[in-house]
N, C-alpha and C positions, 0 to 999 in steps of 0.2 A: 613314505618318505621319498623326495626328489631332489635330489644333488643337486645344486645350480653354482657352476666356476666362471671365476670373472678374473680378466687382465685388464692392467691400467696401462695407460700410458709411462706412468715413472713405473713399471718394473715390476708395483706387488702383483701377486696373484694370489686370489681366494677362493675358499669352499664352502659353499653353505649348503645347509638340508633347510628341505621345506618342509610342514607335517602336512600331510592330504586332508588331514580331519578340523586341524585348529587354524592354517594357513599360519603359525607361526614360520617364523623363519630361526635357524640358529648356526654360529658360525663354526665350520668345522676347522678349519686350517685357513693360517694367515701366514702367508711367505713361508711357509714350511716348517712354520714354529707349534703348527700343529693345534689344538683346541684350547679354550682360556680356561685358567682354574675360575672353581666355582666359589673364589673368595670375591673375584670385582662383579662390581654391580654393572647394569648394564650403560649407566652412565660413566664410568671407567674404561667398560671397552668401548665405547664411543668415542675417547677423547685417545685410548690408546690405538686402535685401527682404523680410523675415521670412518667407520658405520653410522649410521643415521638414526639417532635415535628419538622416535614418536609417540604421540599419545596417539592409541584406537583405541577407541570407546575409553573404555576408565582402565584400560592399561598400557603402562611404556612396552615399545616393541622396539624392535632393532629391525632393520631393512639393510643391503649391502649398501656402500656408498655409490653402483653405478645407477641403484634405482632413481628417476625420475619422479614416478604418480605410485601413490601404495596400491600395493596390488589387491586390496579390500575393498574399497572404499573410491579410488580412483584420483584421491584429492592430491595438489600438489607437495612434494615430500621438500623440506629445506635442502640446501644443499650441504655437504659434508664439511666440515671445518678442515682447513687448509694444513698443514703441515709445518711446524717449528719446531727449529733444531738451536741446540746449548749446551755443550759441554765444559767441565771442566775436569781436569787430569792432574790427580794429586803428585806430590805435596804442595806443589804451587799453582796448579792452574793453568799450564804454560801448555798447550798443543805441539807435536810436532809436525813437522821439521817448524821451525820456528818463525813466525811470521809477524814479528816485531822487532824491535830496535831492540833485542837482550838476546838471552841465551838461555836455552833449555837446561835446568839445574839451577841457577840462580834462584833468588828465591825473588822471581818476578814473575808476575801475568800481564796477559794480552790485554785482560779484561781492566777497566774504565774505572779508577775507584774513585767516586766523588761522591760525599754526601753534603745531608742540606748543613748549611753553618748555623742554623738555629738549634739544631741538637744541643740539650745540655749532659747532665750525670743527674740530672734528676731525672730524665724521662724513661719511662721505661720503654726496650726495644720496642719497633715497628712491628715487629712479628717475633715468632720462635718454631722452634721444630720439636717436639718429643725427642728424649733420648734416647739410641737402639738398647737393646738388653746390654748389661755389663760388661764393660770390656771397652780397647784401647782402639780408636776407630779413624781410618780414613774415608774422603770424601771424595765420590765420584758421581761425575753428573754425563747422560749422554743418550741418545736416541735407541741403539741397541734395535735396527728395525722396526721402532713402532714410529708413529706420527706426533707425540710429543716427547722433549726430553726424560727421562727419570733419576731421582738419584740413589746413588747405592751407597752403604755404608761397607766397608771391608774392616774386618777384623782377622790381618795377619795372624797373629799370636796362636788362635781357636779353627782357623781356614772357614772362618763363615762368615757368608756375602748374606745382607736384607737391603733392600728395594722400599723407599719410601711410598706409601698409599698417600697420595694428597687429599684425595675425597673423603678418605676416612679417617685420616689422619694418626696414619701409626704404620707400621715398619714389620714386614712382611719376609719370612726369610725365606733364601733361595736354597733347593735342596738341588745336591748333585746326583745327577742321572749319567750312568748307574755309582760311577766314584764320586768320593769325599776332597775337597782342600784338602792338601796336605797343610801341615802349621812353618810358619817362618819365625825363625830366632833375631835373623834380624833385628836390631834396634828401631826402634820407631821415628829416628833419624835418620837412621843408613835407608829405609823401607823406600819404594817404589813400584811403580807399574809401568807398562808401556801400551800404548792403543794406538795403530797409523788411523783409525777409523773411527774415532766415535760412534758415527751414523750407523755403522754392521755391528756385528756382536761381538768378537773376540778380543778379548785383552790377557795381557801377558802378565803374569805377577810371578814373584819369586821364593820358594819354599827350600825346604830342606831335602826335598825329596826330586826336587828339578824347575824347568821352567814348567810354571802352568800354563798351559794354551786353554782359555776361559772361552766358551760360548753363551755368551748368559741369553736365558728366552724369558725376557718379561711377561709375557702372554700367561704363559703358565707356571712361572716360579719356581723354573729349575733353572741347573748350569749342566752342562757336558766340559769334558774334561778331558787332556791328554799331558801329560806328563814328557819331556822330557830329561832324562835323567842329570842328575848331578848336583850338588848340594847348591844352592847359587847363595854367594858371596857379598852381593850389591845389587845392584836394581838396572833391572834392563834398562834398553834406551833402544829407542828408534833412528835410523839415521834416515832423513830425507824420505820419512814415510814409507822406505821400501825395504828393510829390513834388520830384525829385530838382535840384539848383541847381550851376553850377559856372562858375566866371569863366575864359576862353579870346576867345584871337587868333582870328579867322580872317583865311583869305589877303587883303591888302589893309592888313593892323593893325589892322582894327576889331575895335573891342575888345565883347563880350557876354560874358552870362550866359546858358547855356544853361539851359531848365527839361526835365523831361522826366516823365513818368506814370507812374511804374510799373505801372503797368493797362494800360495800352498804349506798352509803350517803343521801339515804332516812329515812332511822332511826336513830335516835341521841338519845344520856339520857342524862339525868338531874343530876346534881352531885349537892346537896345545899349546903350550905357555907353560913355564918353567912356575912348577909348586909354591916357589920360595915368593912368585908373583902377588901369587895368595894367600900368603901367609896372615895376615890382615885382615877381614872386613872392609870391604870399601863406607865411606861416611858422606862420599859425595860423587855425580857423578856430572858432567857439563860436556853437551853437544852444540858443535857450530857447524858450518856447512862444508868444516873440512876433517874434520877428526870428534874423537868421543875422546874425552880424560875421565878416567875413575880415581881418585885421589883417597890415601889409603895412610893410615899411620906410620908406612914404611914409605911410601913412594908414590909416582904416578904410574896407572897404566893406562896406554894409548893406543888407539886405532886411529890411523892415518890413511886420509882415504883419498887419491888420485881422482879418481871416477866417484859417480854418484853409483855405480853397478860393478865397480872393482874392487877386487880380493883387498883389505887392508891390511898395510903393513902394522907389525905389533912391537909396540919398544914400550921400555918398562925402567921409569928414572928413578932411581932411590933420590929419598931428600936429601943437601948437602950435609956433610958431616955434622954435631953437633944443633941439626935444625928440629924444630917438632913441630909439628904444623899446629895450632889452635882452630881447629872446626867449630868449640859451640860460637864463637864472636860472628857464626852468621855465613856467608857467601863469600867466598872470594872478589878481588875488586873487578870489575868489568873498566878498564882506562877507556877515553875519548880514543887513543889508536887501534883499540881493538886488544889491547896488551889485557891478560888474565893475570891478578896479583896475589899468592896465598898467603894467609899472617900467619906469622909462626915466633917461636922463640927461640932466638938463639943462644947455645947453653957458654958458647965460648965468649962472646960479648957481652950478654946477659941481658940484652935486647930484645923486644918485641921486634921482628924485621918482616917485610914484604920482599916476597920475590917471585919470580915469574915461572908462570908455567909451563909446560912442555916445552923447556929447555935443560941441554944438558949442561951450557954454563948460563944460569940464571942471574941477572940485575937483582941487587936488594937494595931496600930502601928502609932504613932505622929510624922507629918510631918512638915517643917521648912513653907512649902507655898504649894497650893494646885496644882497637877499635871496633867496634859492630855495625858491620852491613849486610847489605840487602845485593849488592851486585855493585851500582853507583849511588845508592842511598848508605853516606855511613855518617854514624856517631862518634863523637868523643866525649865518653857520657853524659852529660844531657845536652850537650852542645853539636848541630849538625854539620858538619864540614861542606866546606863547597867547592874546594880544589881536592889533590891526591890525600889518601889518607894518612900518611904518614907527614903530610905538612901540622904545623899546629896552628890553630885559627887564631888571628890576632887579637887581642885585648882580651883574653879570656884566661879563668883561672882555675883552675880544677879543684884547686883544695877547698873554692867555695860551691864545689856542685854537691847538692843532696840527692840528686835523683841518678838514674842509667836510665837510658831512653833505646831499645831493642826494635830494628825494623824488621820488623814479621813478614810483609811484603809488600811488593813495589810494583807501581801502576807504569803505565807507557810515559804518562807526563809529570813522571818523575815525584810525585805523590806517593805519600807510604803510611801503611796502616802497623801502627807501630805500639807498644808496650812501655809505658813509662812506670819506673817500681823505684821507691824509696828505696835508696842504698848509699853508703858513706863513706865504706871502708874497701874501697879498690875495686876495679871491676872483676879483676881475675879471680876473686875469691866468693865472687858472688854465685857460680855455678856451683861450689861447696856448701852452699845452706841451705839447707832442707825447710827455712820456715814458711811458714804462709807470707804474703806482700798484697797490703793494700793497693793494687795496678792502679792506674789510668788507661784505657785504649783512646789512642788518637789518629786520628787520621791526622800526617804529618804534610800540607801542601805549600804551593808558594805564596799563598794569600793570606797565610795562619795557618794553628793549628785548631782543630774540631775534637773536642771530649769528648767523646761519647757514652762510653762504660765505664762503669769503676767496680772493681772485683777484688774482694781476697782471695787470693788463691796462692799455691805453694808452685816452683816451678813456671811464672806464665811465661816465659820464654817455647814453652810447649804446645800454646796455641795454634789451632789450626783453624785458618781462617778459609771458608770455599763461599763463590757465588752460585745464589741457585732460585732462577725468576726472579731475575732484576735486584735481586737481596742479597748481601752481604751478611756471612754468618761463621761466630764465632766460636770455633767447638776445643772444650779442652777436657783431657783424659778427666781431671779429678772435677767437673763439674757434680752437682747433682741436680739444677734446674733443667730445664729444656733450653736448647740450642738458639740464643738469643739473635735475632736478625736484625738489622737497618734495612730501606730503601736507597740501593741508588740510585742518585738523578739520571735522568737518562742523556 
């Protein structure tokens, strides 16, 4: 056997052995994720390391990607397929620091949701995905150091990560080296993750045991692991790509804010914060380019940030007297001034009201019945508002609406992939029934709207919608089909 190491211009570096007797070639380390498991074919690692893979004689062989002429035979080798990068960053899709017209938390993506208008409810999806094993799953798409994106399915509840195989088509899980996930209690609303990097390997997720610092190595279908301690409460958030925030117990009930470096995620600090902070679960959390809100059944907590690299200050607003926030009706409003609005109920007027956030004397705004958004995409059941929400749309009458119309998520151009469910009897009372609902999914734009599914299911307010190769795909806990996909236009 003969080592042979190669550096690229972008960064990788490799290792391969030669055999002296067969001239095969096999790859030993790839960026220092070390050797592939013996599950992918070798057209797998070709498409995951861009290795060059050829027919000699009546067998595929693998070559590094700096070869030119095979080293057999002397003939010219193709050259290595190029590198394409795609992530997406659950629950909504939305990358940090933010680099569209929304806000990290809302429930909006970067990503382009248009499909064709010929779609009816009679076609069956463009594609689908197999289901991962049992259990209540988010959707994570991203590079993770290889040369095309992958996607991973996370299932908080169990602390087990699988890796979709697209060539073989099924779901692969990642085992941790040498620790386990710890499991998150978490609500599957309150849930999140943070990643400043797609493209590298570490993402941040939250358990009961601490922050996870995630390494995932697609090559060989592990993850390594480091824990920072403390129970966490809500879902980290990245600020400006440069460092990582999550509110957690540690043992004792003191209550912090852990920060942490991504540049170096082996040291973390401690930020303390008053117990009673956390007394709550956080249900939502929204970053802009000046501060993090985490929004909680008691209150807001906030980091306020001077600098993109200075210490934030920490204030912590109870809701006004008599207020309750309502989180399932969706996102808070995102206004044209950049104003944050949260609906809530007031017990003293008996109002559904808006009012504004990280403020200690907050605006409210009294609304006729409570409404469902997406950030700037909102409903007054089935009817879509086009000024603030708490105005009520002219010539319109509610007592003859039969349907709720729930925007799931919202594109850059104001597009939204949305849930229409026969319902009669008030919106607020619709979170309380447990039955199944013959949906609608539409894509809701300004040109019309696009049918596209029609599903029974109980709960589709729970829909989790992720893009992954140019497809738009619909995943919900109590499915039992495979994960139905459309094409978007490009």
């Amino acid at each position: 056997m003969a080592n042979w190491d190669f550096d690229y211009t972008d960064g990788r570096r490799e290792s391969w052995a030669r055999n002296g007797k067969t001239d095969a070639f096999k790859l030993l380390d790839y960026c220092g994720l070390g050797s592939a498991s013996e599950q992918y074919s070798m057209c797998e690692l070709a498409e995951l390391t861009g290795a060059l893979l050829w027919a000699e004689g009546h067998e595929n062989v693998l070559y590094p990607a700096a070869f030119r002429h095979s080293p057999v035979t002397g003939q010219p080798l193709p050259t290595s397929l190029g590198s394409r990068t795609e992530s997406w960053l659950p629950p909504f899709g939305c990358g940090q620091p933010p680099d569209f017209q929304g806000l990290p938390g809302l429930r909006q993506t970067q990503a382009k949701l248009a499909l064709s208008k010929d779609l009816t409810l009679q076609q069956d999806p463009a594609t689908s995905i197999p289901l991962p094993p049992p259990g209540d799953y988010h959707f994570l798409v991203g590079n993770f150091s290889m040369r095309r994106p992958s996607l991973l399915a996370v299932e908080p509840r169990k602390g087990m990560l699988f890796v979709f195989r697209d060539s073989s088509n099924q779901w692969a899980e990642l085992k941790g080296n040498p620790q386990l996930l710890p499991e998150s209690t978490l609500l599957a609303s309150r849930w999140g993750l943070a990643c400043p990097d797609l493209v590298r390997r570490n993402i941040y997720l939250p358990t009961d045991k601490g922050l996870a610092v995630i390494g995932i190595n697609i090559l060989n279908l592990t993850y390594g692991l480091r824990l920072l301690p403390g129970r966490c409460v809500g879902a980290p958030c990245c600020f400006q790509g440069k460092r990582i925030f999550v509110p957690a117990i540690l043992d004792g009930n003191v209550g912090v804010i852990l920060q942490v470096d991504p540049r170096n995620p082996l040291q973390s600090e401690q930020m303390e914060v008053e117990h009673s902070f956390l007394a709550e679960p956080f249900d939502a959390s929204i970053i802009d380019r000046r501060q993090i809100i985490w929004l909680s059944r008691t209150g807001q907590l906030i980091l306020k940030f001077d600098g993109i690299d200075s210490k934030p200050a920490i204030a912590f607003i109870s809701w006004p007297e008599g207020f309750q926030p309502c989180f399932e009706f969706g996102s808070p409003y995102l206004a044209r001034d950049g104003m944050l609005w949260q609906l809530g109920f007031d017990q003293g007027t008996e109002r559904y009201t808006y009012i504004t956030l990280a403020s200690g004397h907050p605006e409210k705004q009294e609304t006729a019945c409570p409404r469902f958004g997406s950030g700037t995409v909102n409903f007054t059941l089935e009817t879509q508002l086009r000024s603030h929400p708490w105005l009520d749309p002219e010539e319109v009458s509610d007592a003859t609406a039969n349907h709720i119309v729930l925007p799931l998520l919202e594109s850059p151009d104001k597009s939204a992939l949305c849930a229409r469910i026969p319902w009669n009897k008030g919106s607020d009372s619709l979170f309380k029934n447990p039955v199944k609902h013959t949906t609608i999914f539409q894509m809701v734009t300004g040109d019309g709207d696009i049918d596209f599914f029609i599903k029974k299911v109980a709960r589709p307010w729970l829909a989790r919608p992720f893009v992954y190769r140019k497809c738009i795909y619909l995943y919900h806990p109590d499915f039992d089909d495979p994960i139905p996909g459309w094409r978007l236009l490009a």
